[in-house]
C-alpha positions as a Markdown table, in Angstrom:
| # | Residue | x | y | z |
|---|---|---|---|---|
| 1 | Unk | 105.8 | -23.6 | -21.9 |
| 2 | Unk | 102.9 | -22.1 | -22.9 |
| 3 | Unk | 100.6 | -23.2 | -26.0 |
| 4 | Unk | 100.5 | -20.1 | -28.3 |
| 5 | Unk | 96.5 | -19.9 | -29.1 |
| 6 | Unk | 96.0 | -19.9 | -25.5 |
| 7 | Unk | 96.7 | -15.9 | -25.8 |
| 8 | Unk | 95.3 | -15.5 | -28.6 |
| 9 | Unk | 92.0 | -17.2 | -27.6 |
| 10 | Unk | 91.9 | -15.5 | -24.4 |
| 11 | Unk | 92.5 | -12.4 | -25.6 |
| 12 | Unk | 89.7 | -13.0 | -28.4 |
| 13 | Unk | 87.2 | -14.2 | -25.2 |
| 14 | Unk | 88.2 | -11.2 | -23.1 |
| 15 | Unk | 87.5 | -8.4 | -26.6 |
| 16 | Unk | 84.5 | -10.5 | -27.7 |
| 17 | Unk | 83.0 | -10.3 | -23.9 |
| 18 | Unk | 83.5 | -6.5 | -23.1 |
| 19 | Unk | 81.9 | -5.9 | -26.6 |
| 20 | Unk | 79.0 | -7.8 | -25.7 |
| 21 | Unk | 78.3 | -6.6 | -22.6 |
| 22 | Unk | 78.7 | -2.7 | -23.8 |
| 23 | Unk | 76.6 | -3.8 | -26.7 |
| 24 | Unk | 79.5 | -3.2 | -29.6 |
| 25 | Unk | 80.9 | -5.0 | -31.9 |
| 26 | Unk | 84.9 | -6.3 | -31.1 |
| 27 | Unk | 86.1 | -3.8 | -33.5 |
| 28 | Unk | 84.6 | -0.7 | -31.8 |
| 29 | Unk | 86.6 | -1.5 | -28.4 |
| 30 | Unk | 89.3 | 1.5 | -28.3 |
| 31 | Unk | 91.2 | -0.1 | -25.4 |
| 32 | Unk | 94.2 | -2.2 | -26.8 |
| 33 | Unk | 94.3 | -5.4 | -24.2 |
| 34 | Unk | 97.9 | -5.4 | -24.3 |
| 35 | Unk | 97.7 | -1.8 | -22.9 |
| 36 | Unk | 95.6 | -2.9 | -20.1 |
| 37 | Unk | 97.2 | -6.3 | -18.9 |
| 38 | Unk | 100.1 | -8.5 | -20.3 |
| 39 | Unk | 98.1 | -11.3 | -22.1 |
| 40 | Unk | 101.3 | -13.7 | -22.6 |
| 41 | Unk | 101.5 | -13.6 | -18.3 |
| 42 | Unk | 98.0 | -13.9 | -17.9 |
| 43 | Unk | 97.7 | -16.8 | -20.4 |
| 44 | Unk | 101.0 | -18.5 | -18.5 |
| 45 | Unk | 98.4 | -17.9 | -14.9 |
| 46 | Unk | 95.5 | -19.4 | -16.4 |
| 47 | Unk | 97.3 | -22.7 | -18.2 |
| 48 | Unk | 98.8 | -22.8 | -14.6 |
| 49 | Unk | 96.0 | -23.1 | -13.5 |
| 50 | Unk | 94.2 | -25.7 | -15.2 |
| 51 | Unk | 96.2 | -27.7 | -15.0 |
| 52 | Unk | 96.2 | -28.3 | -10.6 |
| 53 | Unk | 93.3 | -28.5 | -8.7 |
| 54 | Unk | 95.3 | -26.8 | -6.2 |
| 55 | Unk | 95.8 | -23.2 | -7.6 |
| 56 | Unk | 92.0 | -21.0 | -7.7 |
| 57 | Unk | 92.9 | -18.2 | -10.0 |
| 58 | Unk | 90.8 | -14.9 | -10.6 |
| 59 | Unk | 92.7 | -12.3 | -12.1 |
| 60 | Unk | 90.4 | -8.6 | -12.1 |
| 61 | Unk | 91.0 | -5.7 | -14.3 |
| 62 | Unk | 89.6 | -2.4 | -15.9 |
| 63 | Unk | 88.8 | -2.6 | -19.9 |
| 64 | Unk | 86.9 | -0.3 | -21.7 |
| 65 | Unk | 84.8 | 1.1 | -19.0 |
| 66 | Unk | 83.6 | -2.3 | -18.0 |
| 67 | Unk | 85.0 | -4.4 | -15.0 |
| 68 | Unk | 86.6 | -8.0 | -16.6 |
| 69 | Unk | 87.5 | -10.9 | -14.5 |
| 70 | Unk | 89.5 | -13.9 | -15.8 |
| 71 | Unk | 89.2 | -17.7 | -14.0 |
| 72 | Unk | 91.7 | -20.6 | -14.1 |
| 73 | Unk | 88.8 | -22.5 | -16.1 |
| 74 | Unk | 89.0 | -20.1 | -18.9 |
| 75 | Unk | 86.3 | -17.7 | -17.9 |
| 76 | Unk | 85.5 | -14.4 | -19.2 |
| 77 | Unk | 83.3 | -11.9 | -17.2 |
| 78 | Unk | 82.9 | -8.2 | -18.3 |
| 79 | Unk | 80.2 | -6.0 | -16.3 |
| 80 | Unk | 79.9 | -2.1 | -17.0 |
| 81 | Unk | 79.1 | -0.5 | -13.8 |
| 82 | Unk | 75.7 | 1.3 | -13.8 |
């Protein structure tokens, strides 16, 4: 079962880390996260995850012009292409 702040964290890390790296502030992301990926499955992947040494997870997707990729250990990496 899955803890129920791990969604909401993730999504915060994933908003908070596209912002940064376009150089905006979380609010003035227009993509909806939920319209891009479902967070709940996603969340369910990366508790999997860190919990076995066995499973490597990286999970890529598009947001808000920038290219994010999500890691069994929890991290969040946005990069806008040039």
């Amino acid at each position: 079962m899955m803890n129920v702040g791990t969604a909401d964290n993730l999504c915060w890390n994933i908003v908070t880390t596209v912002a940064e790296e376009r150089g905006v502030d979380p609010e003035q992301i227009d993509d909806r996260l939920y319209d891009v990926i479902d967070v709940e499955s996603l969340a369910r992947l990366v508790e999997q995850a860190d919990r076995t040494d066995s499973m490597d997870l990286s999970v890529s997707f598009r947001m808000a012009g920038c290219f994010v990729t999500v890691t069994g250990d929890r991290t969040v990496r946005a990069s806008a292409p040039s």
